[in-house]
Phi, psi and omega in degrees: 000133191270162211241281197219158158203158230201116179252148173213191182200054175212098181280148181235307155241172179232129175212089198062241191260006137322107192244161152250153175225144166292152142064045184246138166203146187095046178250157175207159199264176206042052155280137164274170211190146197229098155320123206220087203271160178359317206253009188096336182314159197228136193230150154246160176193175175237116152340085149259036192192134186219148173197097188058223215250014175230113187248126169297131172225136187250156189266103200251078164145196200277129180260036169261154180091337172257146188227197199292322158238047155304114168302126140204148189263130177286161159203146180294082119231181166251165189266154232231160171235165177251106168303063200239136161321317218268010136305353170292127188108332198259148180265120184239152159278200210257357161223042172090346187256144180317142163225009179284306202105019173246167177279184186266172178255171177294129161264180160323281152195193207250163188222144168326122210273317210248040130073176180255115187302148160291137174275114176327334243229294166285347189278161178285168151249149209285167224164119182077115188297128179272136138335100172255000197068002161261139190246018166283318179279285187315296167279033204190324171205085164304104183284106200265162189285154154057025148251202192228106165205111201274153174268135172254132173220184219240161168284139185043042154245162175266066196281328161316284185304321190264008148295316172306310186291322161313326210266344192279341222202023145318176151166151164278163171285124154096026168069195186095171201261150225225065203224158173288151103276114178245114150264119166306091187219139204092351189314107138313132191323329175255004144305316206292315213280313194273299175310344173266324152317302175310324159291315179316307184312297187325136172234076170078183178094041184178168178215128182227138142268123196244101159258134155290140178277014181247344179266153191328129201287344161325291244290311199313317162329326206253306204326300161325292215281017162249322119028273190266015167282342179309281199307273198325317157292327155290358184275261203280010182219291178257023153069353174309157164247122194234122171289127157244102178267136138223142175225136352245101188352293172327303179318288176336286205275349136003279194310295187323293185299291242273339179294335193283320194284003180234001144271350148096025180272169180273123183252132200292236208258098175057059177050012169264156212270133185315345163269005196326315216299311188272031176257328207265252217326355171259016161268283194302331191301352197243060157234145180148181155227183221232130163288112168089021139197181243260330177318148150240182153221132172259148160200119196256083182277151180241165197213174174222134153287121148294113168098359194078001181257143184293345180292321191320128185301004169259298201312290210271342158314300168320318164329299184305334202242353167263193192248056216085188159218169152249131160251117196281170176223130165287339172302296192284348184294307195287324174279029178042035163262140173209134024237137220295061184286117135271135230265309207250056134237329180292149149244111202272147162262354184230023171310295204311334190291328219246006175221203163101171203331175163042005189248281175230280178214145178289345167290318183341327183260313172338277183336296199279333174276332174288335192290286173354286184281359182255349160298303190301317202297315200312294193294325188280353135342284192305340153310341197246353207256355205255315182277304174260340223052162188314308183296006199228023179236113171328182183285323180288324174279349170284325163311329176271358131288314174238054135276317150326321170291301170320312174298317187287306198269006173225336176270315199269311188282132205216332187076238179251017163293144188251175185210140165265155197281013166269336179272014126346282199265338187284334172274322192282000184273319180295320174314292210309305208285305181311331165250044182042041188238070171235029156228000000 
């Protein structure tokens, strides 16, 4: 509801999506604000920066076309998203408006994009499995309700397709209501052009933000955070269990540096600004559940390591405030399994919450700890099969290689098939027995 509002016209600079204003009172920060340019155009834009009588306002769209005596106007409010069930289904960009080609809806009421903290005090502990039909995830690194556990991949691996295949072939276990929230970010015309086939497909069951890499890099910022004001209301007002996918991180804090180096701040680590750490934790932390009800918010972000290193400050920074990772490999990639998820640097840290009796199979940790430890023998094997060659290796260690083998190509590598995590753990119990290690 607007309170008040308050005009001034007295811009002093303009710099990308930057406006400074002079002489300004009665502001607060992160208020929204409506820009009124030469031509009549209309900007929303926010206050992050207040310094005496002077504001910094970031601009949510292309500031060309505007000069020093453009209005613009305050209102005692934040910026805010409009909240309805009736966002299931619907396709949005990176500041809330449809791109489906439907109109927009009455929402419920409208809510704060940066969400409401969890009391430390009230969170749950996370309990129970999400389904993702990969059985790299599902039977090796068990995707628990209301954690955080991000992928790491690479430049030309296919993080694209197994976003896709998550986003086709979620569920929850044991039913109840179920739904995605998909954030985009960055696209290229021919992502956008493939994610947007994949929604088509879809007959509901998801919420999608869709940013493009031609659209205002503000949008890339916002999207999460409307994204996940999504989850959380439907997650903690209405009882849903909700997967939050984004892709791609890597974008996300991209957009950051780039807002911070045209706010002129001091920059940390390969030039992203010394809060990357607390930008991403207002993000991962509002995932979980809430003691006395029934909702989560789950959340799978996917991010590209530059250059591959896991040392980069977004992989590793993301490391610190989460719950482990999945990691794709390009060795398995090149060898056409997909999806090349290699199993031993991923980690669920909160796999134990989520499977065993009454969960998934009372065998479940069995299983994955024998698959675990004779793979890994397998792969430090192979180091030594470099050295002597195969024939200059016993039977036995020739068996474990090619278990190893067995394992990628027949467990890991899956295509586009989906699986449930009992035909999962039911191919990985015929791998052991068949090469007799199912003890």
């Amino acid at each position: 509801m607007r309170l008040s509002e308050h005009t001034y016209r007295t811009i002093s600079s303009i710099r990308g999506p930057l406006l400074f204003l002079d002489r300004v009172l009665q502001v607060s920060f992160g208020e929204v604000v409506r820009v009124v340019g030469p031509a009549g155009e209309e900007l929303e834009g926010e206050v992050i920066k207040i310094d005496r009588d002077t504001v910094l306002i970031q601009v949510f769209g292309d500031t060309r076309g505007l000069d020093t005596g453009s209005a613009v106007s305050f209102f005692d409010a934040i910026k805010r998203a409009p909240l309805s069930p009736a966002v299931i289904g619907r396709v949005f960009n990176g500041s809330f408006s449809p791109v489906d080609g439907l109109p927009s809806y009455v929402p419920d009421r409208w809510g704060p994009i940066s969400g409401a903290p969890i009391n430390p005090v009230a969170r749950a502990r996370p309990r129970d499995f999400i389904e993702t039909g990969c059985t790299a995830i599902d039977a090796l690194n068990t995707l628990v309700r209301g954690q955080k556990l991000p992928i790491f991949s690479s430049a030309g691996l296919p993080a694209k397709e197994m976003a896709a295949d998550i986003l086709r072939n979620s569920r929850l276990a044991g039913g109840g209501e179920f739904v995605v929230v998909f954030v985009a970010l960055g696209l290229t015309h021919h992502e956008y052009s493939f994610y947007m086939d994949v929604l088509d497909e879809m007959q509901g069951g998801f919420a999608a933000f869709v940013n493009r890499a031609d659209e205002p890099v503000i949008e890339r910022l916002l999207a999460p955070r409307f994204g996940l004001a999504v989850a959380e209301y439907l997650a903690f007002e209405r009882g849903m269990d909700v997967l939050v996918l984004i892709t791609d991180m890597t974008n996300y804090c991209d957009a950051l540096r780039e807002v911070s180096t045209a706010r002129e701040e001091l920059p940390g680590r390969r030039g992203y600004p010394g809060y990357l750490y607390s930008d991403l934790a207002s993000l991962y932390e509002r995932a979980g559940r809430i003691q006395g009800l029934s909702g989560s918010v789950t959340m799978l972000p996917v991010l590209t390591m530059p250059e591959e290193d896991i040392t980069h400050p977004i992989p590793d920074l993301t490391g610190y405030i989460t719950e482990g990772q999945i990691v794709l490999s390009r060795q398995l990639h090149q060898r056409g399994v997909f999806p090349p998820v290699d199993v031993l640097p991923s980690l669920s840290r909160l796999m134990q919450q989520g499977i065993g009796e009454g969960r998934t199979r009372e065998d479940h940790r069995r299983i994955s700890n024998l698959l675990y430890r004779h793979y890994a023998n397998g792969r430090d094997l192979r180091q030594l099969e470099t050295i002597v060659g195969k024939d200059g290796m016993n039977e036995q260690d020739r068996t474990m290689l090619d278990f190893a083998d067995s394992f990628e190509q027949e467990l890991i590598h899956q295509g586009d098939q989906r699986r449930t995590v009992a035909e999962s753990l039911d191919l990985g119990l015929a791998l052991l027995k068949r090469f007799g290690l199912d003890s």
